[in-house]
PDB file as gemmi writes it, atoms N, CA and C in Angstrom:
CRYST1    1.000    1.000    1.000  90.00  90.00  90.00 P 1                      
ATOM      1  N   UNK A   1       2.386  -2.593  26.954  1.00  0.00           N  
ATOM      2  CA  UNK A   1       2.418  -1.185  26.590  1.00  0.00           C  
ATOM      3  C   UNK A   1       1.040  -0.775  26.072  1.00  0.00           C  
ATOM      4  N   UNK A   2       0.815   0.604  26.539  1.00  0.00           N  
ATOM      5  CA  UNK A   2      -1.074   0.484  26.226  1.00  0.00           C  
ATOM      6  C   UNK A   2      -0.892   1.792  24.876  1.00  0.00           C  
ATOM      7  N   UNK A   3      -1.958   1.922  23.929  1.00  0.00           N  
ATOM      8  CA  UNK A   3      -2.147   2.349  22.858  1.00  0.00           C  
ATOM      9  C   UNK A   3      -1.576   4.182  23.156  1.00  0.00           C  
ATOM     10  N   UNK A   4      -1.282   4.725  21.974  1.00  0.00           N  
ATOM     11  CA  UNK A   4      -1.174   6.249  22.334  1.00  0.00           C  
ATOM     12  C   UNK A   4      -2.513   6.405  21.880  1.00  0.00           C  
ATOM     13  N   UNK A   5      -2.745   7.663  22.700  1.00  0.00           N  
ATOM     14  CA  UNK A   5      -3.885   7.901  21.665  1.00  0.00           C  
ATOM     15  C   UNK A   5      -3.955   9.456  20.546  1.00  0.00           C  
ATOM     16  N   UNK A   6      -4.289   9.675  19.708  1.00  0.00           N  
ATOM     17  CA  UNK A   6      -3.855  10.542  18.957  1.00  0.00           C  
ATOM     18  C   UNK A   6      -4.666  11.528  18.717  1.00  0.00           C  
ATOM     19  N   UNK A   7      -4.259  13.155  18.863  1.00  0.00           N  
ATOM     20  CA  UNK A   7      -5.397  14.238  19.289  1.00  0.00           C  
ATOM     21  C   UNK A   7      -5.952  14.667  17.914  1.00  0.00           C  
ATOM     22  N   UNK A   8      -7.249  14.129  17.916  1.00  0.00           N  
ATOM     23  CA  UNK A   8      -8.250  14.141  16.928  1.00  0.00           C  
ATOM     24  C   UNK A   8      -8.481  15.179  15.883  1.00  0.00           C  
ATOM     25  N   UNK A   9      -8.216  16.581  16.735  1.00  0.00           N  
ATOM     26  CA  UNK A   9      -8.368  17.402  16.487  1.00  0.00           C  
ATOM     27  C   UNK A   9      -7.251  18.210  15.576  1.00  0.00           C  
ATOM     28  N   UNK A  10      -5.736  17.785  15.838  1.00  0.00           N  
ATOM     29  CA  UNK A  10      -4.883  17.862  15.240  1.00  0.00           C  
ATOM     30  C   UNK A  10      -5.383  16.903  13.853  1.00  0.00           C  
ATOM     31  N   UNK A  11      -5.388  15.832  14.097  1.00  0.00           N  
ATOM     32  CA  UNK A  11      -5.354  14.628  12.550  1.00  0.00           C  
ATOM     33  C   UNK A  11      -6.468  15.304  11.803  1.00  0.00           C  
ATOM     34  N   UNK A  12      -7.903  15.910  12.295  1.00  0.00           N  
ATOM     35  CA  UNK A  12      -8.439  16.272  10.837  1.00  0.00           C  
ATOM     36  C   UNK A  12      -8.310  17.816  10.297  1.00  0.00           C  
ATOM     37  N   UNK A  13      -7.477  18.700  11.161  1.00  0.00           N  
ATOM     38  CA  UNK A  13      -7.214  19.392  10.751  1.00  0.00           C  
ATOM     39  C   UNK A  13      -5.715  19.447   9.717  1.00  0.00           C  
ATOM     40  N   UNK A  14      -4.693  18.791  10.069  1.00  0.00           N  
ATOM     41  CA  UNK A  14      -3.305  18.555   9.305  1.00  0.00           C  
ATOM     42  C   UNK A  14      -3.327  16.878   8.642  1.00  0.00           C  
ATOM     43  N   UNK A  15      -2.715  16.865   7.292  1.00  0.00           N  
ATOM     44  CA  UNK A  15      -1.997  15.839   6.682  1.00  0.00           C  
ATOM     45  C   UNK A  15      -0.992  15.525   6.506  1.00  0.00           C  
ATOM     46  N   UNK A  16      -0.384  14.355   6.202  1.00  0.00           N  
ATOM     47  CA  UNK A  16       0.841  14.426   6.041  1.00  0.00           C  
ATOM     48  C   UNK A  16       1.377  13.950   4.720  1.00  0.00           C  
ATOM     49  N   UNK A  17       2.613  14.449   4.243  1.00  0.00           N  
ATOM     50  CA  UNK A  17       2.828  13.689   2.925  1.00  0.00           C  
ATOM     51  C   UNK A  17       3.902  13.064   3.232  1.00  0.00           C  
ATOM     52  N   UNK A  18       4.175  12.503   1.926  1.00  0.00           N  
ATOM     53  CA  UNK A  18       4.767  11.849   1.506  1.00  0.00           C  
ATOM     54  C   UNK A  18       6.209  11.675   2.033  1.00  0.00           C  
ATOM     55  N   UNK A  19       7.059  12.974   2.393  1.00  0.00           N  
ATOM     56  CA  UNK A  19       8.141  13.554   3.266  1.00  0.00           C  
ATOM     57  C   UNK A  19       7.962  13.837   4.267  1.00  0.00           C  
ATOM     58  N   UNK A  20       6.915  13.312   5.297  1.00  0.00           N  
ATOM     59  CA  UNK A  20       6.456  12.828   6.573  1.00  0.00           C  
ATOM     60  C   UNK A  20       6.548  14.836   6.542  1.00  0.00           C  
ATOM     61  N   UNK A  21       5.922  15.805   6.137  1.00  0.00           N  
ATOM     62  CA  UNK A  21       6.134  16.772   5.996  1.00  0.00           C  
ATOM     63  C   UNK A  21       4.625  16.924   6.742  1.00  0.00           C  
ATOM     64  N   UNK A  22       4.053  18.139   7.550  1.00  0.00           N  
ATOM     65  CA  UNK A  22       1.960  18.356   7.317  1.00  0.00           C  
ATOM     66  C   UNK A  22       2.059  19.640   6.294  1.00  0.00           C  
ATOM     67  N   UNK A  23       0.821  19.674   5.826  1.00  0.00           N  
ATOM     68  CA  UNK A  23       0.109  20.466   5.471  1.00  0.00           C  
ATOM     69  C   UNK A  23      -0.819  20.912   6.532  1.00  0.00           C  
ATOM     70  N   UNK A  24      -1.111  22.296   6.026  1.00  0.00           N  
ATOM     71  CA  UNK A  24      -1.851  22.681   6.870  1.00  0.00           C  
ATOM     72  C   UNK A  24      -2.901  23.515   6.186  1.00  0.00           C  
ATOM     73  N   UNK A  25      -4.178  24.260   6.121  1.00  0.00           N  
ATOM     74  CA  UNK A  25      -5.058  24.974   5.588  1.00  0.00           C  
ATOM     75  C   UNK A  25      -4.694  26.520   6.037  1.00  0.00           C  
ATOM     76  N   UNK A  26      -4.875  27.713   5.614  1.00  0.00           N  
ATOM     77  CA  UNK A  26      -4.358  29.016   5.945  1.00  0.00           C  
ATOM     78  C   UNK A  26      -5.726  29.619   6.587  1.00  0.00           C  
ATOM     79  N   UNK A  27      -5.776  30.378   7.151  1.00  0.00           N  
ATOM     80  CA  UNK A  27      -6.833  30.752   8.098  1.00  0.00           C  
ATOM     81  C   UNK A  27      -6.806  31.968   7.552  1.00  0.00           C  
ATOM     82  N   UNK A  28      -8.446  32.617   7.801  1.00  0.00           N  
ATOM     83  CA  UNK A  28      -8.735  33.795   7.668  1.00  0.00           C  
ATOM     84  C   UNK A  28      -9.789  33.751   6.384  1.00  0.00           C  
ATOM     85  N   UNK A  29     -10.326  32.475   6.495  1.00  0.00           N  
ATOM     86  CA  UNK A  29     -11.201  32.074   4.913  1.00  0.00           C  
ATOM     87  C   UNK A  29     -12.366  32.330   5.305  1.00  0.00           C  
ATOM     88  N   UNK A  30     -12.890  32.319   6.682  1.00  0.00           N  
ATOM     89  CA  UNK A  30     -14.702  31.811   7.461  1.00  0.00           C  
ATOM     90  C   UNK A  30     -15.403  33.101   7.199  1.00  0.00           C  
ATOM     91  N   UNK A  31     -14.841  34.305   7.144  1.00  0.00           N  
ATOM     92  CA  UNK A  31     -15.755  35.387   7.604  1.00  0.00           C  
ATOM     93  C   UNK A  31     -14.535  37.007   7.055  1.00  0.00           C  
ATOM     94  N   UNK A  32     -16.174  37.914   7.351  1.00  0.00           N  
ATOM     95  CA  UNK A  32     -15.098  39.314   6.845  1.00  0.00           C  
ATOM     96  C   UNK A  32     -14.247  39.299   5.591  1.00  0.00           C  
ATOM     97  N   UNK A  33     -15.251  38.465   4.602  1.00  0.00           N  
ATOM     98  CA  UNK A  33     -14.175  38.381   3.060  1.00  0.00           C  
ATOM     99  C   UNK A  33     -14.548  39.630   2.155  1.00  0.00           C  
ATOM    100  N   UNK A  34     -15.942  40.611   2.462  1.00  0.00           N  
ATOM    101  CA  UNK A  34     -16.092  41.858   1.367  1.00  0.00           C  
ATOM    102  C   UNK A  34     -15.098  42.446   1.367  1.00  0.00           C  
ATOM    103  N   UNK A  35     -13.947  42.966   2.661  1.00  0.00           N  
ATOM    104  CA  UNK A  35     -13.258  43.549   2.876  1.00  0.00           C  
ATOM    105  C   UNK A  35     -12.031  43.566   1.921  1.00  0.00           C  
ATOM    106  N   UNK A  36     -11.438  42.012   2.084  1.00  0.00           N  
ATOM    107  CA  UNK A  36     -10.084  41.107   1.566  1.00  0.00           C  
ATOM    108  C   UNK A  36     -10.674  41.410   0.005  1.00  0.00           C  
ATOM    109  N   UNK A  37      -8.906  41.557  -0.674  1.00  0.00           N  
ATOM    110  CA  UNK A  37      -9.015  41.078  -2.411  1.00  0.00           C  
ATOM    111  C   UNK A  37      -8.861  40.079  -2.710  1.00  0.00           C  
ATOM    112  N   UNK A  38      -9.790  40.176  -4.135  1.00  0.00           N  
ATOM    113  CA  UNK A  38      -9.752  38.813  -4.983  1.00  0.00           C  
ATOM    114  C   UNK A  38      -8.683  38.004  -4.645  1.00  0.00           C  
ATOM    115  N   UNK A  39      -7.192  38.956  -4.609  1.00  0.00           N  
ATOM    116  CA  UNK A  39      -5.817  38.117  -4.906  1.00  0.00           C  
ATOM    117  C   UNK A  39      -5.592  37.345  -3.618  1.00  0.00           C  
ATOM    118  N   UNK A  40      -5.857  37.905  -2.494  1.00  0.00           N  
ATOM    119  CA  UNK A  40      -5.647  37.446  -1.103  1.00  0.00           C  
ATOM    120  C   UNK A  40      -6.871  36.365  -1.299  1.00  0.00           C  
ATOM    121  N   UNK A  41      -7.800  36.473  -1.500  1.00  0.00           N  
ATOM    122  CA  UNK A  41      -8.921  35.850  -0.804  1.00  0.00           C  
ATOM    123  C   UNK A  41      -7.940  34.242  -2.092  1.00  0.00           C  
ATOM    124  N   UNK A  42      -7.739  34.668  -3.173  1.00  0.00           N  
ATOM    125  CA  UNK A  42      -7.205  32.965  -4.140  1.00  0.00           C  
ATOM    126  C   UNK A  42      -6.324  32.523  -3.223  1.00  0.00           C  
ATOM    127  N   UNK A  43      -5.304  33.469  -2.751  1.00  0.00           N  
ATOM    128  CA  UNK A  43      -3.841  32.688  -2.089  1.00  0.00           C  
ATOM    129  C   UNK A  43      -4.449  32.044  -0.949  1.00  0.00           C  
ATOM    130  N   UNK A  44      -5.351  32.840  -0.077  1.00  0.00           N  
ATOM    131  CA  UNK A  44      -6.018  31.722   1.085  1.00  0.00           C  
ATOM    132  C   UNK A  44      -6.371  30.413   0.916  1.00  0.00           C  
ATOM    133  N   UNK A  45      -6.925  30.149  -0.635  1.00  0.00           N  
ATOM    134  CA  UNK A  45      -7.206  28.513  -0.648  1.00  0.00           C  
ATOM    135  C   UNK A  45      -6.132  27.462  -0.866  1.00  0.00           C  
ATOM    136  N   UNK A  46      -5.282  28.316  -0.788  1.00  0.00           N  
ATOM    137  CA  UNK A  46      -3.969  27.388  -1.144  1.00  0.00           C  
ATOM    138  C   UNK A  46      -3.169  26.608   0.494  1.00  0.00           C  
ATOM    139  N   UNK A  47      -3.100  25.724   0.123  1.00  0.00           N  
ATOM    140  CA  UNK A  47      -2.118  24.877   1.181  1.00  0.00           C  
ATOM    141  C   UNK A  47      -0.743  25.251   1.954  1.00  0.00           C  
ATOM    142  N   UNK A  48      -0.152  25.163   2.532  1.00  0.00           N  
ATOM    143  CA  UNK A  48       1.161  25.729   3.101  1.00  0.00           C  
ATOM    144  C   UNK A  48       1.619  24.626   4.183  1.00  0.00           C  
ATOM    145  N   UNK A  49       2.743  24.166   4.181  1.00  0.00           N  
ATOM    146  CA  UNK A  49       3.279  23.337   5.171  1.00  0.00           C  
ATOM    147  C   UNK A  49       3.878  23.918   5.958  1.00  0.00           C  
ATOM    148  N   UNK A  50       3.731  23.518   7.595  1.00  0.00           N  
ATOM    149  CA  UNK A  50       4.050  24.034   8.790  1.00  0.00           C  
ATOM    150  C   UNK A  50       5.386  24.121   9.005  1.00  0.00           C  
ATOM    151  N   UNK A  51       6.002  25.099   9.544  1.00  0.00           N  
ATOM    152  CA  UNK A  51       7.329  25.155   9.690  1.00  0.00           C  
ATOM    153  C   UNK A  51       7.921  24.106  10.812  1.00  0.00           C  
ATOM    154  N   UNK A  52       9.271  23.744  10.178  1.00  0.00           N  
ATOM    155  CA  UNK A  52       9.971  22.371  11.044  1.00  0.00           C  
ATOM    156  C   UNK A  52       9.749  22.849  12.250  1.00  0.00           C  
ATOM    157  N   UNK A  53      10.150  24.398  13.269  1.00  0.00           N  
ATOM    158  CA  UNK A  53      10.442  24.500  14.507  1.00  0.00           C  
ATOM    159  C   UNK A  53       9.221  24.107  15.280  1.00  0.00           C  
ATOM    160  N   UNK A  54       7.662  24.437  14.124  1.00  0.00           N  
ATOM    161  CA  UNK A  54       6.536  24.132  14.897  1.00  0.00           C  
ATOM    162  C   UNK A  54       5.964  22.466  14.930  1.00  0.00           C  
ATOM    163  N   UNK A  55       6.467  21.888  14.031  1.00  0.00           N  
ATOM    164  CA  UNK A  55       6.333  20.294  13.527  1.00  0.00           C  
ATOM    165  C   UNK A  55       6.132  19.704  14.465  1.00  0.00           C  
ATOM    166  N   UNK A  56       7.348  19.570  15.296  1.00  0.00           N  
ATOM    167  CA  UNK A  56       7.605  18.835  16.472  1.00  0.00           C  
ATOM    168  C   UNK A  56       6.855  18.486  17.685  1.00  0.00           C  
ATOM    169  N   UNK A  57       5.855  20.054  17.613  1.00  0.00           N  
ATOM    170  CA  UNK A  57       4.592  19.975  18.809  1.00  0.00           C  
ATOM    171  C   UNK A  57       3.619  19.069  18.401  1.00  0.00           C  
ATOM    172  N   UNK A  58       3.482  19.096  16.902  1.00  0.00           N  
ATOM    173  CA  UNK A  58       2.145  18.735  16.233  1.00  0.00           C  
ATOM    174  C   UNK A  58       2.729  16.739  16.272  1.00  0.00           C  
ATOM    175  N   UNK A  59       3.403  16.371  15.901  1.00  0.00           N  
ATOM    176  CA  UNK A  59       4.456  15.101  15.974  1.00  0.00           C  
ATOM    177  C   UNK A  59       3.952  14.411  17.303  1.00  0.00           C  
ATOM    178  N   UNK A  60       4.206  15.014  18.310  1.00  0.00           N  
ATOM    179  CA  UNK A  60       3.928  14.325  19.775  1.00  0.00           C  
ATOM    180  C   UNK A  60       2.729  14.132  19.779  1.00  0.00           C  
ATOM    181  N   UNK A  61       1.412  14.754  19.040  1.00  0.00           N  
ATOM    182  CA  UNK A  61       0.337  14.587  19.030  1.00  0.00           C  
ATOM    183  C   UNK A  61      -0.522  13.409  18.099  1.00  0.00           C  
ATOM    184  N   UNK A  62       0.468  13.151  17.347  1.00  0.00           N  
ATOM    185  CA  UNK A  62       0.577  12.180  16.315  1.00  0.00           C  
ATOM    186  C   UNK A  62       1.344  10.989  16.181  1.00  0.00           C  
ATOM    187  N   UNK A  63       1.076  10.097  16.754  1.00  0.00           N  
ATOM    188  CA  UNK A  63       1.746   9.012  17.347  1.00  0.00           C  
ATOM    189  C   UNK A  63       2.173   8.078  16.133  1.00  0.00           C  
ATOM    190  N   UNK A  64       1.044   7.994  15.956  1.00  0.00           N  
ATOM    191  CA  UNK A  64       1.082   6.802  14.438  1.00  0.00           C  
ATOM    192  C   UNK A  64       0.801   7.556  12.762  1.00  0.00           C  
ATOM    193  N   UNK A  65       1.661   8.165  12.463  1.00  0.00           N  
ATOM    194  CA  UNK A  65       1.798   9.219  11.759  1.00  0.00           C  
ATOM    195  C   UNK A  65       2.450   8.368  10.220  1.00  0.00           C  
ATOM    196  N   UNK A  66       3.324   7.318  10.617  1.00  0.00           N  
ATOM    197  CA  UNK A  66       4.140   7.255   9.539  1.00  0.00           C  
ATOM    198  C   UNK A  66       3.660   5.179   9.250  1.00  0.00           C  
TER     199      UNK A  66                                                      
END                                                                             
């Protein structure tokens, strides 16, 4: 049986914890921030885990995950 290999690009963008759960980073942080408020621009640095229905895509991409 030959190795999976695992899409790179997924693993350094998502983590996983502890409840085989990812995290993910919230987008909309890179650019166009004079616009956005203080309050939006704090909640952007915050973490958020991907919803189960979308998990599953990210999973197949992640072979050796656990």
């Amino acid at each position: 049986m030959y190795k999976l290999k695992t899409n790179q690009s997924i693993a350094k963008r998502f983590k996983v914890t502890s409840n085989f759960k990812l995290i993910r980073r919230k987008s909309s942080k890179s650019h166009l921030l004079q616009k956005k408020s203080s309050k939006r621009k704090r909640n952007l640095r915050k973490t958020s885990i991907v919803d189960l229905c979308d998990q599953s895509n990210f999973v197949k991409n992640l072979p050796y995950i656990n």
